[in-house]
C-alpha positions, 0 to 999 in steps of 0.5 A, a space after each residue: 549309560 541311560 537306561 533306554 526302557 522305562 516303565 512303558 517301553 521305549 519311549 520319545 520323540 520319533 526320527 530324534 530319540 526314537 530313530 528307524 536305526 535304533 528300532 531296527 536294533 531294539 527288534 534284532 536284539 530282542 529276537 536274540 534274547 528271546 532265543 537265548 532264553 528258550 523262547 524259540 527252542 524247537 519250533 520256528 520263532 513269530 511275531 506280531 508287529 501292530 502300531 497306532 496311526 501316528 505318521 511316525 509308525 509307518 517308518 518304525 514299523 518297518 525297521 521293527 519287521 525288517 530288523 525281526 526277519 532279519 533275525 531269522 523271526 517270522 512277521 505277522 503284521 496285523 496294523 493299527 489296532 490298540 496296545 491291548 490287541 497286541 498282548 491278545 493276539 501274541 497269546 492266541 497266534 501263540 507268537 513268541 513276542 508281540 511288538 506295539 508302536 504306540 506313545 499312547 495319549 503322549 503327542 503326535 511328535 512321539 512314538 514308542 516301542 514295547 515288548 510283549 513275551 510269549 502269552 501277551 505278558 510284559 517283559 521283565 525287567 531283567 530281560 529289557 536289560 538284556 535286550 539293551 546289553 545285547 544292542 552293542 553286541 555282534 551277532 551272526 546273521 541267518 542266511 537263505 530259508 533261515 530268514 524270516 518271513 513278512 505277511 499282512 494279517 488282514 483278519 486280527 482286526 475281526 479276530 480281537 473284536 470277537 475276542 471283545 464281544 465274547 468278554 461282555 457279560 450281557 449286550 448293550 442294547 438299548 445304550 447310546 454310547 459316545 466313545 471318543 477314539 482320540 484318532 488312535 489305534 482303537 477308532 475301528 475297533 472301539 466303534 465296531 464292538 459296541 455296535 456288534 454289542 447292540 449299542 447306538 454309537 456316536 464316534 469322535 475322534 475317529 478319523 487319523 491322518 497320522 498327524 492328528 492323534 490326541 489333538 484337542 482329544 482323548 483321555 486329557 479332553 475328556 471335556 468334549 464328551 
């Protein structure tokens, strides 16, 4: 059997490779190796579930919450912000895992799953494995209280800017910056910090319809700056 992980999480082409059935067992398996190896023990288990703006996302990001409640993990979706803010707030919500949909500068078509263990940490190998042997398994399902609960969380966009801004070692004052936001996860947040930061911004990019991310931008445009 092909592995399904490869070095950025599960990646390919959204509704083909990547379909809401295969989402939905990547969460529920997830949510029960954690559990197996002492992720969850004493307390109730959390996640924080993001994406990128890609259209594919929306439907995916509903298999990944449905399947983690269904699990019996509570869900905090935080919407789109960039894979970095995924891992930060998985450490500062003190979550158990943080899930990211994201394929990165890949094609709009594609979208991806990845994994983020307590503290924003990737997931070793050893544990993606186990997650994968435990997708073909049977598994007893949490009824009544036991479910876990879905909720919006409208401000961990603030929350990771602030995080942002507290990292930088001096202001920006004075600096016209142009940032190119490849209409992705980062076109509020990328702009919103460098003008709190005191730099004059100039944004492209910066307006997703969820089928034009990466289209004639981003990482390999970088021309058009």
């Amino acid at each position: 059997m092909v592995r399904l992980f490869g070095t950025d999480g599960v990646r390919g082409v959204a509704n083909r490779d990547l379909t809401a059935e295969l989402a939905l067992d990547l969460a529920v398996a997830a949510a029960h190796v954690l559990g197996d190896v002492g992720a969850f023990e004493g307390h109730r288990p959390a996640a924080v579930v993001g994406r990128d703006p890609r259209a594919s996302g929306e439907f995916l990001e509903c298999a990944v919450v449905a399947g983690l409640a269904s699990a019996g993990v509570d869900v905090r979706r935080v919407g789109i912000l960039p894979t970095p803010a995924i891992a930060h707030l998985t450490e500062a919500m003190a979550a158990d895992l943080g899930v990211m949909l994201s394929a990165s500068h890949n094609p709009m078509p594609d979208n991806g799953i990845k994994f983020f263990a307590r503290g924003g940490h990737k997931l070793p190998d050893a544990v993606e494995d186990a997650i994968e042997r435990r997708m073909r398994e049977k598994w007893e399902r949490p009824i009544g209280s036991a479910v876990g609960r879905i909720r919006d969380d409208v401000g961990a966009e603030e929350r990771y800017v602030d995080h942002l801004l507290a990292s930088l070692p001096h202001r920006l004052d004075g600096l016209r910056v142009v940032v190119d936001c490849a209409h992705g996860a980062a076109y509020r947040v990328a702009p919103a910090a460098l003008e709190r930061a005191g730099a004059d911004v100039i944004a492209v990019g910066a307006e997703p319809d969820g089928r034009n991310i990466n289209e004639g931008c981003g990482s390999t445009y970088v021309e058009r700056l």
